[in-house]
C-alpha positions as CSV (number, residue, x, y, z in Angstrom):
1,X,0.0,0.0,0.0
2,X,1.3,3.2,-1.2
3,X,0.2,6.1,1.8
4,X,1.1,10.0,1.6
5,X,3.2,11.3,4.7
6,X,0.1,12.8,5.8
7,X,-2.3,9.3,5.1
8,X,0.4,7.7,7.0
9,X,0.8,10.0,9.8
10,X,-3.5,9.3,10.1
11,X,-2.8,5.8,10.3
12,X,-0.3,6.1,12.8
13,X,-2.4,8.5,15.4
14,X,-5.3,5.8,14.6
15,X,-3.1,2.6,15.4
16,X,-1.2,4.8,18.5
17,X,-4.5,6.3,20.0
18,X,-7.2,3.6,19.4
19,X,-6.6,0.2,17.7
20,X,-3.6,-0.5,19.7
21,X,-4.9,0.7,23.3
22,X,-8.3,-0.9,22.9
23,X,-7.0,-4.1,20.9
24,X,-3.4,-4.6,21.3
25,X,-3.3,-7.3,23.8
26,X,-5.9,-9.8,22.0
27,X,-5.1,-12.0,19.6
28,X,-5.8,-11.2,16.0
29,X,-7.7,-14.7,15.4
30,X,-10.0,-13.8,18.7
31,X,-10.9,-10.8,17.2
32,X,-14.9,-10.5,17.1
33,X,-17.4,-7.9,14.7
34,X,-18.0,-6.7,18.0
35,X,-14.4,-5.3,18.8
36,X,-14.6,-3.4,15.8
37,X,-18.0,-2.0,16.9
38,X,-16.1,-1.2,20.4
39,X,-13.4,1.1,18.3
40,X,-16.0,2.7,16.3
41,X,-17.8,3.7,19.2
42,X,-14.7,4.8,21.3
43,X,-14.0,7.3,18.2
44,X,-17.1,8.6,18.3
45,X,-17.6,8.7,22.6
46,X,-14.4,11.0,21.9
47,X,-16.1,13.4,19.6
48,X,-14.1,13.0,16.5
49,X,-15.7,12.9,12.9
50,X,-17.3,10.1,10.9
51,X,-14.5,9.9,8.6
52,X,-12.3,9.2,11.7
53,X,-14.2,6.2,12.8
54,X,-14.3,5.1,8.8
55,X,-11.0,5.3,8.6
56,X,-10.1,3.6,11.9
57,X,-12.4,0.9,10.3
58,X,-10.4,0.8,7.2
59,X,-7.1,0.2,9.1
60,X,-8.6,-2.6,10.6
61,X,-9.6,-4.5,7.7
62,X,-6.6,-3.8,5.4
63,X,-4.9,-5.7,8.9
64,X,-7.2,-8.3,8.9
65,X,-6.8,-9.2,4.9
66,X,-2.6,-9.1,5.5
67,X,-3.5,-11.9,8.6
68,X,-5.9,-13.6,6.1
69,X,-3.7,-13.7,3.6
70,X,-0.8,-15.0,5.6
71,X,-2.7,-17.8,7.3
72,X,-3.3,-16.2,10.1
73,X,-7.1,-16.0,10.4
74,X,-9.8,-17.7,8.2
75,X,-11.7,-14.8,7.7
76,X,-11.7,-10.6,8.2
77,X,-14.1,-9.9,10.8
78,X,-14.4,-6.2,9.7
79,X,-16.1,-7.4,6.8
80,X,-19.2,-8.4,8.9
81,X,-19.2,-4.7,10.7
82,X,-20.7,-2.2,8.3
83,X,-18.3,1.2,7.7
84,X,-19.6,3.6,9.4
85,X,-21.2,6.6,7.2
86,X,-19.2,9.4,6.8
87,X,-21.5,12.6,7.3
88,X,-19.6,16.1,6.0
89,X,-19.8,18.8,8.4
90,X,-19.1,21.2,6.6
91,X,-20.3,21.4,2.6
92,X,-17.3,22.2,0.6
93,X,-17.9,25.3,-0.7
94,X,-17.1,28.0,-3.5
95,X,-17.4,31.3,-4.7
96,X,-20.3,32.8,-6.6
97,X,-20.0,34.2,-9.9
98,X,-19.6,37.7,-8.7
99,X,-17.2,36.6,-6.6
100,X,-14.8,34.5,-8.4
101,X,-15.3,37.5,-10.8
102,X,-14.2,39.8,-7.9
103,X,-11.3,37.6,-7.1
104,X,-9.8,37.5,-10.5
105,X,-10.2,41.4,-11.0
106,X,-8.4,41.9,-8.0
107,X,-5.6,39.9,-8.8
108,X,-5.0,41.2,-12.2
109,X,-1.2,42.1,-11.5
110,X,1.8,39.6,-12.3
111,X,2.1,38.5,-8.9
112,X,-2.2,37.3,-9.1
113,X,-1.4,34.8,-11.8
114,X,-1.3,31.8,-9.0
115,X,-5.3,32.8,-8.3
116,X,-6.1,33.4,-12.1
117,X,-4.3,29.6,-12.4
118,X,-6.3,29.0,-8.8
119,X,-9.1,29.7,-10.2
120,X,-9.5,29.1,-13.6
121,X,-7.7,25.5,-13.7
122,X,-9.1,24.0,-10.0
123,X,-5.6,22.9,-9.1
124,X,-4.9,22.0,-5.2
125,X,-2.8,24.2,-3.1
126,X,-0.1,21.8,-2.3
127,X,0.3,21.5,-6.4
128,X,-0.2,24.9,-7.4
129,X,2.8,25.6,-4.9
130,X,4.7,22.4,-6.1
131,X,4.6,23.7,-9.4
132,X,7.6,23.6,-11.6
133,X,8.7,26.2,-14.7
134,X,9.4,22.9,-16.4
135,X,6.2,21.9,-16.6
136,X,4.3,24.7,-18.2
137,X,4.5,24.8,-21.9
138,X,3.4,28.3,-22.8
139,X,3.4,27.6,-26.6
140,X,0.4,24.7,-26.1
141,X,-1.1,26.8,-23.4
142,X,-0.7,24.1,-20.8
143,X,0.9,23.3,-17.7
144,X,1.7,19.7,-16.1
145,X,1.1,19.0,-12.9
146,X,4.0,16.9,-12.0
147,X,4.4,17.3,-8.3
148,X,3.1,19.3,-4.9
149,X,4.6,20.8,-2.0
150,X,4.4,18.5,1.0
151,X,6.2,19.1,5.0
152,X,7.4,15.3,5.6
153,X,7.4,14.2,9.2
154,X,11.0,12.9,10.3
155,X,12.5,10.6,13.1
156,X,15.9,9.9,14.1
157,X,18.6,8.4,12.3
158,X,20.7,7.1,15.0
159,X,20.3,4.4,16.9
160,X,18.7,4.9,20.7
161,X,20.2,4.4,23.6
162,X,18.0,4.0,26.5
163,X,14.1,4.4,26.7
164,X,14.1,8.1,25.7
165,X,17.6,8.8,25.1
166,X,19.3,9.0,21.6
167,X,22.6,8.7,20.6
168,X,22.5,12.1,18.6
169,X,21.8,13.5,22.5
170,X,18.6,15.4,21.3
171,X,15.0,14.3,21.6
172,X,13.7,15.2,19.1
173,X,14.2,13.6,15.6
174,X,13.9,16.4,13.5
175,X,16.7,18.4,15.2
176,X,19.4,16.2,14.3
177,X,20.8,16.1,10.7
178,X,21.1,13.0,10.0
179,X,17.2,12.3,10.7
180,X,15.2,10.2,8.4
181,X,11.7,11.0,6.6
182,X,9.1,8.8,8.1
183,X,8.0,8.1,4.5
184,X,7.1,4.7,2.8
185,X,10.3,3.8,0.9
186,X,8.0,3.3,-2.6
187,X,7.3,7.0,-2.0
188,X,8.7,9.0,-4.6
189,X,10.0,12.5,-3.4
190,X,12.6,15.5,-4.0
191,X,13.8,17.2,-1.5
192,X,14.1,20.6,-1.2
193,X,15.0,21.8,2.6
194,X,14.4,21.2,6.2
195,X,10.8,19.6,5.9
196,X,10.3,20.4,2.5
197,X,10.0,17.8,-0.3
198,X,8.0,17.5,-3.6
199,X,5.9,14.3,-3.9
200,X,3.6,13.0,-6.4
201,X,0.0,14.2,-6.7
202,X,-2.8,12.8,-5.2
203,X,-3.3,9.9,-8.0
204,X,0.1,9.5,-7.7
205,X,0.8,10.1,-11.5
206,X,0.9,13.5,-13.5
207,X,-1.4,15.5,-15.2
208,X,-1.6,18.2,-17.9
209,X,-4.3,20.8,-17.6
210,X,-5.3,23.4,-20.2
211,X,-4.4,27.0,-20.0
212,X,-6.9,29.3,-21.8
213,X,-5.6,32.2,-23.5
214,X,-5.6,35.2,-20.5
215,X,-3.7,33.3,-18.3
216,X,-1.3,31.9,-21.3
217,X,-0.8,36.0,-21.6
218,X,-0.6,37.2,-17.7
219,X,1.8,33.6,-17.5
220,X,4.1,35.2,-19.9
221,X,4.3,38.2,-18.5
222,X,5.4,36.8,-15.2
223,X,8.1,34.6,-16.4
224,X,9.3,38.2,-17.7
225,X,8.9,40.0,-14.5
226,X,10.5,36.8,-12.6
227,X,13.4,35.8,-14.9
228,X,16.0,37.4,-12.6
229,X,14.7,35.7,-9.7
230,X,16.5,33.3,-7.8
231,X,15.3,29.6,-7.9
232,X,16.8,27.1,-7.0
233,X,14.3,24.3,-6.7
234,X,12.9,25.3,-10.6
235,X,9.2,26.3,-8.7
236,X,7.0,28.6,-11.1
237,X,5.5,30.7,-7.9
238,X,8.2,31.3,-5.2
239,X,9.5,33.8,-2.5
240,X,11.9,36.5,-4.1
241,X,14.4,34.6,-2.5
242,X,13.5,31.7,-4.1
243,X,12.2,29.7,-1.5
244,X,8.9,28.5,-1.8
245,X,5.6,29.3,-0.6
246,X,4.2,27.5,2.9
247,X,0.6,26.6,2.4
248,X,-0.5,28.9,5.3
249,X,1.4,32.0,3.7
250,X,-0.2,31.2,0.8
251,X,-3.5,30.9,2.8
252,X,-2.9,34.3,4.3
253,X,-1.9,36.0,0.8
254,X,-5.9,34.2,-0.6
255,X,-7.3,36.3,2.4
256,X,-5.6,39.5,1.8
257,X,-7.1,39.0,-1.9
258,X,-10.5,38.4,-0.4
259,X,-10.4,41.6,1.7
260,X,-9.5,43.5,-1.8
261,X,-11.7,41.6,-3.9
262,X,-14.7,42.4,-1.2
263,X,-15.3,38.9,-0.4
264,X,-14.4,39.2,3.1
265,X,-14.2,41.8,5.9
266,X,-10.6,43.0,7.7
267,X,-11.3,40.6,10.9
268,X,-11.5,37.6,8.5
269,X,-8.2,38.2,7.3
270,X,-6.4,37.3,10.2
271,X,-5.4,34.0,11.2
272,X,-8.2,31.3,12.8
273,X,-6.6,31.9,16.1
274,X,-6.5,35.7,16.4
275,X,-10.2,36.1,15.2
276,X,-13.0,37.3,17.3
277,X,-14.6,35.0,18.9
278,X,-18.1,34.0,16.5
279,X,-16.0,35.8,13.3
280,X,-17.6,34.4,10.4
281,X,-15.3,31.3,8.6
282,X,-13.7,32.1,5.2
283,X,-13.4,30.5,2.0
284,X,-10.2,28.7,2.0
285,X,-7.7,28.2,-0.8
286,X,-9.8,24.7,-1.6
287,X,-12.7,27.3,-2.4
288,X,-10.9,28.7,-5.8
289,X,-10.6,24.9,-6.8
290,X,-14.2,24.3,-6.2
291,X,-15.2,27.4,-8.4
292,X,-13.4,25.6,-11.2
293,X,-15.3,22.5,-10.6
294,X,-18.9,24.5,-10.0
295,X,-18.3,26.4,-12.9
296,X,-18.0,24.4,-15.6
297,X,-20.7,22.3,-14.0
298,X,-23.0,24.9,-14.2
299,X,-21.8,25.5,-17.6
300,X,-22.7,22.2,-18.6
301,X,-19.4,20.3,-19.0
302,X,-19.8,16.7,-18.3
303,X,-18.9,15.5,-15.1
304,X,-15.8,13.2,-16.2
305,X,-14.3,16.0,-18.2
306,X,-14.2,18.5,-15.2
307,X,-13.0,15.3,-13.5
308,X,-9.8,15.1,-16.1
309,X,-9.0,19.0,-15.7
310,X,-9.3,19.6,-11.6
311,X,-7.7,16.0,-10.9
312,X,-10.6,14.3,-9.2
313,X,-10.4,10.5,-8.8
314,X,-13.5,9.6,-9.8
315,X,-16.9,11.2,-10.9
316,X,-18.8,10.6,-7.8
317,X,-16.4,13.4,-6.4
318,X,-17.0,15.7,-9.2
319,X,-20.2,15.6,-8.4
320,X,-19.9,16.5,-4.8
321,X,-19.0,19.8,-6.1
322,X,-21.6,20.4,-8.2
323,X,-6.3,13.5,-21.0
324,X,-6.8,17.2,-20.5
325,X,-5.0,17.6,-24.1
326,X,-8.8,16.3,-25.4
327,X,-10.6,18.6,-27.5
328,X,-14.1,18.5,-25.4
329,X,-11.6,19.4,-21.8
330,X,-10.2,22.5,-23.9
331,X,-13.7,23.5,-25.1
332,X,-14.7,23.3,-21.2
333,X,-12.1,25.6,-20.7
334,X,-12.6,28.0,-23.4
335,X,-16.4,28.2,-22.3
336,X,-15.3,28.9,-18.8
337,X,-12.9,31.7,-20.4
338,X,-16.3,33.3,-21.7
339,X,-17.9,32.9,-18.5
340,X,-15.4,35.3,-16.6
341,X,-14.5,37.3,-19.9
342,X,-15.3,40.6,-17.6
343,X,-12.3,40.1,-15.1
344,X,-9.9,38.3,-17.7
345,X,-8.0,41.4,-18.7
346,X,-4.1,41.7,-19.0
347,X,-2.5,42.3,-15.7
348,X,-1.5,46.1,-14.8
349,X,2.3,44.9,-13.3
C-alpha cells in the first residue's frame, strides 16, 4: 500500500490512539465484529468525525486481509461490521459568480497569476505551490502538474540508547541532521530543505491541464517580471528569494485577496486563532478549486471531463461539487474563459 506522509501519519495516530490501546493485547484470530464495533464507538464517545471512525475501520480491515492472507485468520471480521457513514460537516464550498469574478479582478497584476491559475484551472494548493517552470509549456497553453509541496514528518537516524535517550543526544528527531523521513520507501520525493519535499499528486501520477488564452498572456508576462529571480528548486511561484511558498502563507496571501476583492471583511483576514470569537469562517484556498469545478458544471461540462482538468479520482467526487489535451476538456475551458471574460484582462504589473 502506497500512503502520503500525511495518510500515514493518520494511520499512525489511529493505530497509536485507538486500535492499539483498545485491541493490542488480543489475539488477531479472537478478534470478534463486535471489537470493531467497540473502536467505532470509542471514536465517536471521543467526539471525533465520521471519517475518523471510517477510517479507523479501514485500518482494521486492510490488517485483517494481510493476517488472512498470511494464514493467520480464516476470515476478516471487519467485513461483517458495516463502515460507518461518513457525514460532512461542513459542505465544501465556492465562490459565486460575482465573486470569483471579484477575485480575479483583484488579482489582475503579475504576482495574481497563481489565483487566475487558482481559479481558472481547480488545481490544489499543495500543487499549485509544487509547481515547476518545467512543466508549463506556454506555446500549447498548458501546464503539467507533476508534483506538490508536501512538510514530511521525520524521526531519528541514529540508533537509541536508552528508553528516551538517543545517541545524537537530542529528543527530538527532527533536530538532528542525519534524521530520516518517516515516509514509505516506494514513495517517490525531491527534496528541497528542512521539511520540505515535492511528492507525487494525489493519484500518484501527472497530469496536464489546459491554459486558456488570458492566463497563457498574464503567464508570460510573469516569467518576464520573474526571470531574474533566484530559484533554486525550478518552482514557477516562489519567494523573491526563491524559497517556496508554505501553504498557510499562501493561505494568508488568498485572504488578503478576499479583503481587496470584497469577499471578506478585515477581521476575517487574520489567522483562525486571532479572530474574534463567532467571526464568520472564510473561503479557503480549496474554495478557488471548487469554483473551477462549480463552474463548468453549471456550464454544462460533463462531469468526467471536469474530472480530467481539476484531478478528481472519480466522478462521484466531481459531483460532490456540483487527458486534459482532449478537444471537449479544452472546449470546457474556453467556455469557462467566456464565462469570466469581464475580469480576464491583462495584468496592470
Amino acid at each position: 500500500m502506497r500512503l502520503k506522509p500525511n495518510s500515514l501519519a493518520t494511520t499512525e495516530s489511529l493505530m497509536r490512539n485507538w486500535i492499539v490501546p483498545l485491541l493490542g493485547r488480543r489475539r488477531i484470530s479472537e478478534l470478534k465484529p463486535s471489537d470493531v464495533r467497540l473502536v467505532h464507538k470509542a471514536v465517536f464517545d471521543a467526539g471525533l468525525a465520521t471519517g475518523t471512525a471510517r477510517k479507523a475501520h479501514e485500518i482494521l480491515s486492510g490488517m485483517l486481509s494481510a493476517a488472512k492472507a498470511d494464514g493467520l485468520v480464516t476470515r476478516n471480521v471487519v467485513d461483517d461490521v458495516k463502515p460507518p457513514e461518513v457525514i460532512a460537516k461542513n459542505p465544501r464550498g465556492s465562490l459565486s459568480t460575482e465573486q470569483a469574478l471579484a477575485v480575479l479582478a483583484a488579482s489582475a497584476n503579475v504576482e495574481g497569476t497563481r489565483w487566475w491559475v487558482a481559479v481558472l484551472d481547480g488545481i490544489r494548493q499543495s500543487e499549485r505551490l509544487g509547481a515547476l517552470i518545467e512543466g508549463l509549456d506556454l506555446d500549447a497553453g498548458t501546464l503539467r502538474v507533476d508534483w506538490q509541496l508536501e512538510e514530511l514528518r521525520s524521526e531519528h537516524g541514529c540508533e537509541p540508547l536508552a528508553e528516551g535517550q538517543w545517541s545524537c543526544l537530542t529528543k527530538r528527531g527532527s533536530s538532528f541532521p542525519q534524521r530520516r523521513f518517516k515516509v514509505k520507501s516506494s514513495l517517490e520525493y525531491i527534496h528541497l530543505y528542512g521539511r520540505l519535499a515535492l511528492i507525487r499528486p494525489k493519484l500518484g501520477k501527472s497530469r496536464t491541464v489546459p491554459l486558456i488564452p488570458p492566463v497563457v498572456a498574464v503567464l508570460h508576462e510573469y516569467l518576464e517580471a520573474t526571470k531574474d529571480r533566484p530559484n533554486p528548486y525550478g518552482l514557477l511561484w516562489r519567494h523573491e528569494d526563491g524559497r517556496p511558498y508554505l501553504p498557510h502563507e499562501d493561505q494568508q496571501l488568498w485572504r488578503d485577496l478576499l479583503f481587496r476583492a470584497g469577499v471578506i471583511n478585515q477581521e476575517q483576514t487574520k489567522p483562525p486563532k486571532d479572530r474574534t470569537p463567532g467571526t464568520p469562517g472564510i473561503p479557503t484556498t480549496h474554495w478557488a478549486r471548487h469554483t473551477t469545478a462549480t463552474a463548468l458544471m453549471e456550464l454544462g461540462v460533463d462531469a468526467k471531463i471536469v474530472g480530467e482538468i481539476v484531478g478528481h479520482v472519480d466522478e462521484k467526487t466531481t459531483r460532490r461539487y456540483q487527458h486534459v489535451s482532449s478537444p471537449t476538456a479544452r472546449d470546457a475551458m474556453e467556455r469557462l474563459s467566456s464565462h469570466f471574460k469581464d475580469a480576464l484582462h491583462t495584468p496592470t504589473g
